[in-house]
N, C-alpha and C positions, 0 to 999 in steps of 0.2 A: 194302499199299495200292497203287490202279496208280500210276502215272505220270502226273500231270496236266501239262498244257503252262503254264508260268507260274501254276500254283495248288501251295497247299501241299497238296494232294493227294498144219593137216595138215602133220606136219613130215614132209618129204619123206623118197623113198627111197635117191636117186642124188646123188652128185656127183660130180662130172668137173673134177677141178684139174688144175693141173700134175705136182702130186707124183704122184697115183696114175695121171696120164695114162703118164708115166714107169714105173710100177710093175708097167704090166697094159695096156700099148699095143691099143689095136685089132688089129693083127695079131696078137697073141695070143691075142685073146677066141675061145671056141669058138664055132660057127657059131650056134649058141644063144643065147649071150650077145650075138652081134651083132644077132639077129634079135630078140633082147627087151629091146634096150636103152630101149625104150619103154613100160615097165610102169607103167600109170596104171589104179588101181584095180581091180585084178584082173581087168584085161577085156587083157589086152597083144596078145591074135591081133586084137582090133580098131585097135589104136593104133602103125603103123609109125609110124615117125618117117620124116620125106620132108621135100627138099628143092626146093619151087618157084620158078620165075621166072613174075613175072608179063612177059606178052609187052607188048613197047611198040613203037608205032610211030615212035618217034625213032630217034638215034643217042648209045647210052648216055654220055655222059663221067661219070657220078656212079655211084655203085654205095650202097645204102642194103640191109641185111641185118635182115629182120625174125626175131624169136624169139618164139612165144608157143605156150601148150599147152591150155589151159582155155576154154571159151564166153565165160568173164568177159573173158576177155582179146582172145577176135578181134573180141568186137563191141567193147572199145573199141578196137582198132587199126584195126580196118575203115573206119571214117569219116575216122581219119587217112591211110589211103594213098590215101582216095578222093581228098583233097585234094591230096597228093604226085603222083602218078601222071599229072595236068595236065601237069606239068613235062618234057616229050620227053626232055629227056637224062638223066633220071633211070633207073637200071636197078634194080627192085626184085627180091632173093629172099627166099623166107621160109622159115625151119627150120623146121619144126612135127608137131606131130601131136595126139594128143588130138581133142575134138570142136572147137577152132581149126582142124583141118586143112579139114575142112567149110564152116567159116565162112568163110574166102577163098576157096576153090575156088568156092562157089556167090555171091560177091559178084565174082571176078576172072576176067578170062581166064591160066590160067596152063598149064605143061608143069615137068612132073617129072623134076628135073635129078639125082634122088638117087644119088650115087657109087655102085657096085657094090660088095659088101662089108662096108659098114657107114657107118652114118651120120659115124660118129667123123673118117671124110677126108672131110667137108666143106668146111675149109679150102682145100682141094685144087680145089673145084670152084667154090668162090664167089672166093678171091684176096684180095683185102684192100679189103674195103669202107669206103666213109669215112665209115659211122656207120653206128650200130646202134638200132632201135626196138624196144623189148621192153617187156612186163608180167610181173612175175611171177607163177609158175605156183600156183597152189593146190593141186594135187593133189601133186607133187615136185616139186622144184628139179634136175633133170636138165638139163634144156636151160639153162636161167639161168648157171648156174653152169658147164656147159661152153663157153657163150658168153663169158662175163666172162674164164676163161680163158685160152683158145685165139686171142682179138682181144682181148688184153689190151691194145693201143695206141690202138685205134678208139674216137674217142669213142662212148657211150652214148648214151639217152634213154630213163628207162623210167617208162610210165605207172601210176600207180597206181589200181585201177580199182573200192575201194573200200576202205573205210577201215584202215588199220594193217596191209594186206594185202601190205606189201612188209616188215612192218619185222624179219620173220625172215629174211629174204634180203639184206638191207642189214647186217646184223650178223652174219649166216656171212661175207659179203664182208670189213666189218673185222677179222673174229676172225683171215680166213685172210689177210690182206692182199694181199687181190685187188682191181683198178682198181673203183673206186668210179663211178657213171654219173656224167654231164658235168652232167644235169639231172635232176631227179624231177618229174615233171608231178602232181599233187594235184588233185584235185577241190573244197578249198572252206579255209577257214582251220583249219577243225577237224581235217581230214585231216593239215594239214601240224603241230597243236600236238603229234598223235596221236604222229608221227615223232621229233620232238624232245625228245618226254618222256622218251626212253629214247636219241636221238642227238641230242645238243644239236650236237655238230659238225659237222651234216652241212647246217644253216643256209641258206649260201650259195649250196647248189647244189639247194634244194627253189624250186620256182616253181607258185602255184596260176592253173591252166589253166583246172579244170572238168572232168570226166570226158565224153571224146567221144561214147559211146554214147547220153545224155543228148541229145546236141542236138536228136534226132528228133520229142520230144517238143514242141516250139518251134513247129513247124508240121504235128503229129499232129493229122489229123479225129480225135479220141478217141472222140465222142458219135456219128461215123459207122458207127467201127467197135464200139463197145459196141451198136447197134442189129442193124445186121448177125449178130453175133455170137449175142446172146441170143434172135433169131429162128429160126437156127441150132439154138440148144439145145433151142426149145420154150418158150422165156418173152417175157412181153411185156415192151415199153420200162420198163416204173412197175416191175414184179418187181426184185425185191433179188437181189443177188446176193454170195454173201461165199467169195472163196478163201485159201487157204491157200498159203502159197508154201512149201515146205520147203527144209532145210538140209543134208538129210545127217540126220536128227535121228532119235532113239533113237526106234523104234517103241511102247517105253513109254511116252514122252511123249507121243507122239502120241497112244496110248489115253487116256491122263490129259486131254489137250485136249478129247480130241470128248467124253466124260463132260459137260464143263464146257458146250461149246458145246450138247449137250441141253437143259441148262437154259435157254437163254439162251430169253428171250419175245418173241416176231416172229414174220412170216413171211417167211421167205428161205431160198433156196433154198442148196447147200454144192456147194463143187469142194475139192479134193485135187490140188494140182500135185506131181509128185515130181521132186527137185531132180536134172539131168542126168546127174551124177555118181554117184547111187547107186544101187549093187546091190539096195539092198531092192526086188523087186517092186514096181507098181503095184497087183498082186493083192491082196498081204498086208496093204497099206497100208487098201486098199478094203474088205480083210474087217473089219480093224481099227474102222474107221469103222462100219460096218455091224455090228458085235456090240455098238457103242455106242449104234444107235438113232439115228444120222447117213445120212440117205438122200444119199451123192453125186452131183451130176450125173458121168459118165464126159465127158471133153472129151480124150482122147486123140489125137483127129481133129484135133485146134486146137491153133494156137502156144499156149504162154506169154505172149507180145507180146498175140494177141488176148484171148484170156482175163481175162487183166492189166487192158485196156482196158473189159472186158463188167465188171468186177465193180466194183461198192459200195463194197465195204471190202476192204483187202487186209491177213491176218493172217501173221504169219511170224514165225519167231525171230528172224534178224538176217542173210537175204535183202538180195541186192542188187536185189530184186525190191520189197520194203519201198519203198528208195529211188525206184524208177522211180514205185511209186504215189504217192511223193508229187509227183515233176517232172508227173505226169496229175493234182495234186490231188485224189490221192480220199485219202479217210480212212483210217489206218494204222493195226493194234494189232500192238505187239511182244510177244508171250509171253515175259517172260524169267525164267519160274523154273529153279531149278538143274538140273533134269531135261534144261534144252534145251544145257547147258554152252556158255554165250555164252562166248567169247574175256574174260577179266576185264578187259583194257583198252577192249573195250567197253562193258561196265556203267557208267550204259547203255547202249544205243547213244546216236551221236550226236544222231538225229534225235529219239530221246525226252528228250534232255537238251536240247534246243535249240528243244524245244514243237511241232515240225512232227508229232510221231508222239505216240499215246499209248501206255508200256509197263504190265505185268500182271507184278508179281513170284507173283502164284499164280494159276494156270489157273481156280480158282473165281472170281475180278474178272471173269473173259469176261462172264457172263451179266449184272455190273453196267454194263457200259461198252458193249456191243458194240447195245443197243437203241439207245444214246445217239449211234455213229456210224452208224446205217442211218437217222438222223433229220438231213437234208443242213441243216433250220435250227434246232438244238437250238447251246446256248452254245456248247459241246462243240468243236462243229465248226468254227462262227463261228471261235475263237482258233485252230485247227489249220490253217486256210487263212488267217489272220495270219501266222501263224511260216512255212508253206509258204513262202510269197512274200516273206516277208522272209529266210530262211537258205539257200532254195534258187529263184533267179531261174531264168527260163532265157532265153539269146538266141541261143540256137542256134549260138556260135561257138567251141564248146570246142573241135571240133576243129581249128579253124582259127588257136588260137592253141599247142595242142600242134605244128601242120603247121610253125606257125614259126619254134618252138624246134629243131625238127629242121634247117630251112634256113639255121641258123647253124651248124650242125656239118659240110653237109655245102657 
């Protein structure tokens, strides 16, 4: 049965402690090993790991050291040093790589300070900075953990940038008895119940912020750029539009999906976003879709943000992408039958447990639910933009109150 709102209806590759810092030093690693100490998802000739300074026009007294690897994570830190970086004497660098590295370069002015050799003497070139702002990484704990390490005195702050997504890296931290961060910034109360179901200790030093990335959506033209957008693809304003946000998710399930979403009875139009991180082609994704009798629109030309913005209803497994469609109030369906292997402590997610989302434990519910949210005054929807605005506000100042958890540390 789905999920009605109020009706009864990647463990990582790498770590870099002390012990094995000790056991296999940088200068010993073959020139190989130092050139690929960046291997994120099979793609590592794309992902150096690089050390930036953002350029400031003050005169630095502060030194703040970012660490983040993942898209999830530069765009929630991006808002926070947009806030930081005001501050003149403040001197910002960031370790990173992954598609993070991107995501500051094209929001910062910065220069690539990365040691010669190997990222591992960083310490070397940054000094001892007096705090650290990090989210952890989704794809490995490489950088996390050789951060936590290596500035093992420096206070922390690390953002959590969607749900229970730190809580493997906060419990490698305990196991190894490695500094634990100074604060956890959370996004909302459920985020932080998420943490102490499994770290009841960790209490005092969890604080709900709001998730930064989030805040844009506060003073987003949405219905500007859903116009724009759909004019773009060939559709008018009234045309439906319904995507798909993926996860990384098993291209069988994916077949199993579009099957379901064939049936479904409407007219609206289909996208296919394939999630940043994964290797499976867009191709195959596309064929997939299209052996099922799913005509996609192609929007490869287009963000996710826009796209995001152009559609109706936003379906996904358990997307951080979900979440943004509901801070834009559009309609959610969460797929979560076993096929799509949701994390179990999110079953189900939060958003479908707490009425803002509707979930589908079997891919055949699509064709009953999904007529229901492309109808914007069907009950349906009525109570889903209830629970929206009552579990997820927005006032656009996550980031500005993560900025000042940070300006107590440093």
């Amino acid at each position: 049965m789905p999920w009605h709102p109020g009706i009864s209806l990647p463990q990582g590759r790498m770590w870099f402690t002390m012990s094995n810092m000790k056991s296999a030093p940088f200068e010993r690693m073959s020139p190989e090993q130092k050139e690929r100490i960046a291997y994120v998802e099979g793609r590592e000739d794309l992902f150096e790991t690089k050390l930036l300074r953002i350029k400031s026009a003050g005169e630095a007294r502060k030194n703040l050291l970012v660490a983040a690897r993942d898209p999830g994570s530069g765009n929630a830190l991006v808002p926070v040093l947009q806030e930081l970086v005001r501050d003149l004497e403040l001197q910002v660098e960031i370790i990173t790589d992954g598609r993070a590295k991107g995501i500051f370069q094209d929001n910062f002015q910065t220069e690539d300070i990365t040691p010669k050799g190997s990222i591992l003497a960083a310490e070397t070139a940054i000094g001892n900075p007096n705090a650290i702002l990090m989210d952890k990484s989704s794809s490995e704990m490489g950088l996390d953990t050789y951060t936590a390490a290596n500035f093992a005195e420096v206070p922390k702050i690390l953002v959590e940038d969607f749900y229970a997504s730190s809580i493997d890296y906060l419990s490698a931290l305990v196991k190894r008895d490695l500094p634990l961060p100074k604060k956890i910034c959370v996004m909302d109360e459920e985020a932080k119940r998420l943490i102490l179901q499994q770290l009841p200790q960790l209490e005092e030093i969890i604080e709900v912020t709001g998730q930064p990335a989030f805040d844009k959506f506060a003073r987003e033209d949405t219905d500007g750029i859903a116009r724009e957008v759909k004019s773009k693809l060939g559709l008018r304003e009234a045309d439906k539009l319904v995507t798909f946000m993926s996860t990384i998710d098993d291209p069988a399930a994916i077949a199993d999906m579009a099957q379901a979403l064939r049936k479904t009875v409407g007219d609206f139009s289909s996208v296919f976003r394939r999630h940043p991180r994964d290797n499976v082609s867009y191709e195959t994704y596309k064929e997939i879709l299209n052996d099922a009798g799913i005509k996609i629109i192609d929007t490869n030309d287009l963000s996710t943000n826009d796209v995001g913005a152009a559609s109706d209803v936003i379906m996904t497994s358990w997307s951080t992408e979900g979440l943004v469609g509901i801070y834009r109030r559009k309609p959610t369906l969460h797929v979560i039958s076993p096929s799509f292997k949701i994390p179990e402590n999110l079953m189900p997610p939060p958003p479908v447990k707490l009425g803002a989302s509707i979930g589908v434990e079997r891919v055949e519910e699509i064709a009953e639910v999904l007529p229901q949210l492309l109808n914007e005054g069907s009950p349906l929807n009525e109570k889903l933009r209830e629970n929206m605005e009552r579990y997820y506000p927005a006032d656009g100042k996550n980031a500005e109150r993560v900025a000042d958890v940070v300006r107590r540390y440093l």
